[in-house]
N, C-alpha and C positions, 0 to 999 in steps of 0.2 A: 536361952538368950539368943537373939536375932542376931546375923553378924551382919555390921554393917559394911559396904564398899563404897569406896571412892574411885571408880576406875570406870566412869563413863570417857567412851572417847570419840563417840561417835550420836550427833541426833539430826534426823533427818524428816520434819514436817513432825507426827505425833509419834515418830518411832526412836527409843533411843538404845544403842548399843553397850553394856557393861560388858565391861574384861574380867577374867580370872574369877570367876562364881565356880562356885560348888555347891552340889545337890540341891540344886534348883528343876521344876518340873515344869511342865508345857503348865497353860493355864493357871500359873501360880501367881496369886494377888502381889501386887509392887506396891510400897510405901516409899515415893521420891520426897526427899526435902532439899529445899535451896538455899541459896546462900544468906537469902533473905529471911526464912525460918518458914516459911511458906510451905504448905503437903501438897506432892498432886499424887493421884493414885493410875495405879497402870496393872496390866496385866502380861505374863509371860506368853510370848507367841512361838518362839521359836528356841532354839537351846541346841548349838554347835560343838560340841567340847566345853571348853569352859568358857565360851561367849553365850550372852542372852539378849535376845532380842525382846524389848519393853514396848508394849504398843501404853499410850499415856490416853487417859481419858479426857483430860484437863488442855490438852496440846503441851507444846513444848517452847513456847513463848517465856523467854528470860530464864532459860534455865543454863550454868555457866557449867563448864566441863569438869573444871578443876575443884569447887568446893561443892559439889552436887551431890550429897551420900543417899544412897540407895538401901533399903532391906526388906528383901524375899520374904513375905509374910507365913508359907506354909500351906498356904490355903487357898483353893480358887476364889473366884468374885460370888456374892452370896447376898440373897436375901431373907432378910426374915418374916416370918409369916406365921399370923392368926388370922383368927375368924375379923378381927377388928380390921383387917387392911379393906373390908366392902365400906363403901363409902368416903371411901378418900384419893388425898392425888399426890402422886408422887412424880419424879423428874423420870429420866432414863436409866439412870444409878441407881432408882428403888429406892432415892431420899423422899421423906415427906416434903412436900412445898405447898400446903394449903393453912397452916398455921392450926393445926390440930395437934392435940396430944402427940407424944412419941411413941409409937408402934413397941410395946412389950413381947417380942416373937415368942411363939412354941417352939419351935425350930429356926434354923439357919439352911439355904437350902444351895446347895448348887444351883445356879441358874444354866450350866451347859448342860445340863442334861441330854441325855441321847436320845432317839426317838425310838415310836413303841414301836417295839418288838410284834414281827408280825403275825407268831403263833398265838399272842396272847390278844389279840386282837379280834370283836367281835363287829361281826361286819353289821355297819350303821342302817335301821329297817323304822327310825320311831321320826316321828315329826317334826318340825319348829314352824309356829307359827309367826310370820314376819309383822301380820296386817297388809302386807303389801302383796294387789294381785299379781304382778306378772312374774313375783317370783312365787309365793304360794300357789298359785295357779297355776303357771306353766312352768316353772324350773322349781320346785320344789325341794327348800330344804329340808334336811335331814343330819339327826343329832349323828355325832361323831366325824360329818362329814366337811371337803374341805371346799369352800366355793369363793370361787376368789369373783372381786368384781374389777371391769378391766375400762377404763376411763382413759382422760385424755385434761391435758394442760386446759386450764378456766372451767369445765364441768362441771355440776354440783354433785361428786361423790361423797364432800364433806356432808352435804344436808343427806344424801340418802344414808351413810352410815349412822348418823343421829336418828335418822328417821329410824333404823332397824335397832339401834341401841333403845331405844324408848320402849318401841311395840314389841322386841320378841318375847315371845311366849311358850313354854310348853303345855298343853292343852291338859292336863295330868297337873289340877291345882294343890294334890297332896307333895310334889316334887319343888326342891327349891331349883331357882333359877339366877343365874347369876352372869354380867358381864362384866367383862376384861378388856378394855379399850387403851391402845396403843398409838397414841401420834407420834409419827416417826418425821423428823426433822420438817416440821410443820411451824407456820409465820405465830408470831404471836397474836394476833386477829384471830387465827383459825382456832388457836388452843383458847382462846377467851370466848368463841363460840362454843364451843365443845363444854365449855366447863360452864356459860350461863347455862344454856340448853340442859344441859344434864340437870342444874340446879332447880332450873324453870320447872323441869316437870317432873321430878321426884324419880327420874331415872338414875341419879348416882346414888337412893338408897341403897340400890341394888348392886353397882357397879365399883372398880375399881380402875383409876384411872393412870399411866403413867405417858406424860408428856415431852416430849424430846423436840425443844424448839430450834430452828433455824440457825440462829448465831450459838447455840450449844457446839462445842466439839464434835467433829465428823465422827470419832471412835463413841462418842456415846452412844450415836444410834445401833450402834452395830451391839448394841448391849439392853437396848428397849424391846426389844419383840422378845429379848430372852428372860429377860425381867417379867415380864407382860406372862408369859407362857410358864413361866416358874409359878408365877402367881395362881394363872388357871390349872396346874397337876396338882396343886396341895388343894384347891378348894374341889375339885372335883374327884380323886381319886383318894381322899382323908377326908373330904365332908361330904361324900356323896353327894355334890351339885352339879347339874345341867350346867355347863358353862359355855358361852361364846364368846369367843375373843375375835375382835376386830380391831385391824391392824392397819393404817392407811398414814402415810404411802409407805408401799413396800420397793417404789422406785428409788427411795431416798436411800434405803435401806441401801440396796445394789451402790447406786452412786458413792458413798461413803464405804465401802470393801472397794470398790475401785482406785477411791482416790490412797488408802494404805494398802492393796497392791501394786501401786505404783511408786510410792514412796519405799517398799519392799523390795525395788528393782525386779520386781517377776515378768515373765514372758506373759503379756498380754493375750487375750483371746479373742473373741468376736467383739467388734466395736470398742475394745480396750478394758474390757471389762475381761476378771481373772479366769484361769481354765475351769475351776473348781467353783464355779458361780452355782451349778446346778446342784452341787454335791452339799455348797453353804444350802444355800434355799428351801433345798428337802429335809434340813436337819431342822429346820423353821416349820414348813411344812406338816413335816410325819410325825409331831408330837400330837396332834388333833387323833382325834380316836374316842375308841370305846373297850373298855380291859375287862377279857371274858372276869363273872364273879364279883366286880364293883358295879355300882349302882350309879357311878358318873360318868360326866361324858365330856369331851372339849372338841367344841365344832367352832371353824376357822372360817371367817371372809375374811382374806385380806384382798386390799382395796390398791390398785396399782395405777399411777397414771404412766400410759403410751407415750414415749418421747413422738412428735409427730403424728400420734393417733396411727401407730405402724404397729398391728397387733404382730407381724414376726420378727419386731424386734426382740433382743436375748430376754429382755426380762418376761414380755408377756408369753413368751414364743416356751420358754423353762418349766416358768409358772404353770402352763397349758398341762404339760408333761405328766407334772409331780400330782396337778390338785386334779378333783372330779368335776369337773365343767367350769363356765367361766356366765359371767352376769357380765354385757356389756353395752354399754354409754350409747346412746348415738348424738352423735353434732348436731347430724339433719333436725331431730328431731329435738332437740334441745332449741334450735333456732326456730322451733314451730312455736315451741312456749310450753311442750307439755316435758309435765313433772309426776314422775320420775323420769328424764328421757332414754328408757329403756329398747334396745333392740331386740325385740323378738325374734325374728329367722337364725341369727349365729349365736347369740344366747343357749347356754344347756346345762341340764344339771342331770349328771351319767350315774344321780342315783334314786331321782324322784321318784320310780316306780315301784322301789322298797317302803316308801315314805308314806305309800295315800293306800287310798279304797277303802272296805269295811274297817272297822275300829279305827281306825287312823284320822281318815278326813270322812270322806264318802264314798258312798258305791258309785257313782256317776263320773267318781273324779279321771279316773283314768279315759274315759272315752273324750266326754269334755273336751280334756288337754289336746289330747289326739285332733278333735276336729276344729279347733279354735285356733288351732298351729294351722293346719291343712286350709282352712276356712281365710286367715290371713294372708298366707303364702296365695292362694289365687286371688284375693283382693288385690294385691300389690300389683300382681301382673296385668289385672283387669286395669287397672288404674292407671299404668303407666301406655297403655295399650289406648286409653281413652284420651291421653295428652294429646298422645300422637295423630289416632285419626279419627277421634270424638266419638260423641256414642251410637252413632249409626253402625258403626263397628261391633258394638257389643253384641250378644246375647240376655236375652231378658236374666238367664242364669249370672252372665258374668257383671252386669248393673247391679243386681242383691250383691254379690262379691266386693265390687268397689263399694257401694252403700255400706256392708259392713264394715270394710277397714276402713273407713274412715269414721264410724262410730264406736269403732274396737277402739282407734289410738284417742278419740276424744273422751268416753267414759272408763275405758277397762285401764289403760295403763295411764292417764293422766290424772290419777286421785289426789297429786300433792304430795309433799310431806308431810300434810295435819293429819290425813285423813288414814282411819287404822279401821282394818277391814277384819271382821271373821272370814273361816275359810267357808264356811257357810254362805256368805256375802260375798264373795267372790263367786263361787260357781255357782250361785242364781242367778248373778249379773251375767256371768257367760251365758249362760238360757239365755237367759233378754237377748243380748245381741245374737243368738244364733238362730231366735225365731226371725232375723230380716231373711233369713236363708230360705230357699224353696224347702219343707220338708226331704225331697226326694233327693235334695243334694246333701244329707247330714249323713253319707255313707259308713262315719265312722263308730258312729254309738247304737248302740245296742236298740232296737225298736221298742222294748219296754220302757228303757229308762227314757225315751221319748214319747213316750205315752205318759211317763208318771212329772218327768219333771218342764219337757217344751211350755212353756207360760200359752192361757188359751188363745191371746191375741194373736198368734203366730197366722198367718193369713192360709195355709193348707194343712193345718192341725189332725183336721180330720180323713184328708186325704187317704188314701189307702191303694 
């Protein structure tokens, strides 16, 4: 039998304080009822002696001190989970909200889980294919690994995340593949995109979806990526599936532990955000992985917008730290019109070079990247070189340079969000654009595999 208490005396924004509890435990499920017969649910944060501190999901709107009965369920916050939760959508709480049958679980699962353990952890070497070049092509994911993409207020990271929910792929059609998409305190527009888009193109067969909207309570979100990621350990590590979870925004996330550290009276830290911001993040963070001896895998983009497009602000400056490279936005070039507007030069993925070459993508791929990055970076300069004092300036070498980057940003990274590319069709197109280059300037690829794969229009092909 649950004992009930009547001895709140204190609530402050979603947090409320009960007196005189016993054997009550950090993370233990709250069941509040009010005066009115009304439940909100809450979970234990903190635990003083015999005070507990309630963080509430629901907020704490009309709830009166004196007939408020509280009782400590025993259990932390938990979801349940079968194979059936693919294809459906749930809130932030891991309720169903699409009018589908009720969810029968195999299990009940802690949603705080810890993160893996790093002996048992096999370091990420297999592929994913996005369809999208500039990240299959030059920042190259890889299963188990963690890439966050780092955006800014009005950007379409919402369409590139759909974009990547749709196409990704493991190249391995005997393996199931499955995503995990997480809206974290996102407009109801954006989640009614999210969920036609997934409809539209038969991407939520595959998918499971839990959405945490705007005027939702601030404490829900702080319980949707853990929902989200509870969801991806049982289908990848008990059904042996490839999983990717994508998580956007993950600045919402931050904002919402700020506004209940602050309600918590704690000593703020950089920009008012809490000490322990980096220590939350990585517990989000480091459950992505691959576990030596299972056959699954949970690889993470979470999707973050830049307050001010200030990539050393805490959040993206933390995120840098924890994850393996970072996918980033540009304005510039979002105000040229091209889509995805992807920056290449601070863009990196610190583990693409496990991910490609024989069996993987191709034998070319690593040179390729090398000189289409190299090839880029002195187009930029050429170009900006050519503003200045026009092309009498140039070298005939550095004219091909600019000629290229601006047919790199027009065909290589502006595909759209329709368009889904093999990796194969990606590094042919790099060829194309890298025959505008002098032969003698492709210092960085091997001279066979530009004998085998340079396209013959290349105008010094034959050169030698």
């Amino acid at each position: 039998m649950l004992k009930e208490y009547k001895t709140v005396s204190e609530v402050v924004g979603p947090l409320m304080l009960v007196k005189g509890v016993n054997g009550v435990s950090y993370e233990e499920l709250v069941d509040v009822e009010m005066q009115s017969g009304q439940r909100r649910r809450g979970r234990v944060i903190e635990v003083d002696s015999d005070n507990a501190m309630v963080q509430l999901f629901e907020g704490s709107t009309g709830i009166n001190l004196k007939s408020t009965s509280v009782r400590f369920l025993g259990r932390p916050l938990e979801f349940g989970v079968s194979e059936d939760i693919i294809g459906r959508v749930f809130n932030g709480l891991g309720d169903p909200i699409d009018d589908g049958p009720a969810i029968i679980p195999e299990k009940r699962l802690n949603v705080n889980s810890t993160a893996m353990n790093p002996v048992s952890r096999e370091y990420p070497s297999e592929f994913i294919q996005t369809g999208i070049s500039t990240i299959d092509g030059l920042n190259t994911l890889v299963r188990g690994q963690k890439l966050p993409i780092f955006s800014g207020s009005g950007l379409p990271h919402n369409m590139l995340a759909a974009q990547i929910a749709r196409q990704a792929k493991v190249l391995n059609d005997s393996e199931k593949f499955a995503v995990v998409f997480a809206g974290i305190g996102i407009t109801f527009d954006e989640a009614k995109f999210f969920m036609e888009d997934f409809d539209k193109t038969g991407a939520l067969d595959r998918s499971v979806l839990f959405l945490n909207l705007a005027d939702d309570p601030a404490v829900e979100r702080l319980a949707t990526p853990k929902m989200a990621l509870t969801a991806a350990e049982y289908l990848a590590f008990e059904k042996g599936m490839q999983v990717l979870v994508i998580m956007t925004d993950m600045t919402n996330y931050a904002e919402a532990l700020r506004e209940v550290s602050a309600a918590r009276k704690e000593v703020p830290g950089r920009r008012g955000y809490p000490g322990y911001l980096y220590t939350d993040l990585s517990t989000i963070y480091e459950r992505a992985g691959k576990i030596k001896g299972r056959p699954g895998t949970i690889t993470q983009i979470p999707i973050l917008s830049m307050p001010e497009d200030d990539i050393t602000h805490p959040i993206p400056d933390l995120t840098g730290y924890i994850t393996e490279g970072q996918i980033i936005l540009s304005r510039e070039l979002y105000n040229q019109g091209i889509q995805p507007p992807v920056s290449i030069l601070p863009s990196l993925s610190r583990l693409k070079d496990k991910g490609i070459g024989v069996g993987k993508t191709r034998e070319d791929h690593a040179d390729t990247m090398n000189q289409l990055y190299a090839a880029y970076a002195a187009g930029v300069d050429a170009r900006e070189l050519q503003k200045i004092l026009g092309d009498s300036a140039l070298s005939e070498a550095d004219k091909a340079f600019a000629k290229f980057t601006q047919e790199f940003e027009d065909k290589y990274v502006n595909q759209g969000y329709y368009t889904n590319r093999t990796i194969e069709e990606t590094l042919d197109l790099g060829w194309q654009l890298l025959s505008i280059i002098p032969k003698t300037e492709l210092k960085r690829i091997d001279d066979k595999l530009i004998d085998k794969y340079l396209p013959e229009n290349s105008s010094d092909k034959g050169d030698k």
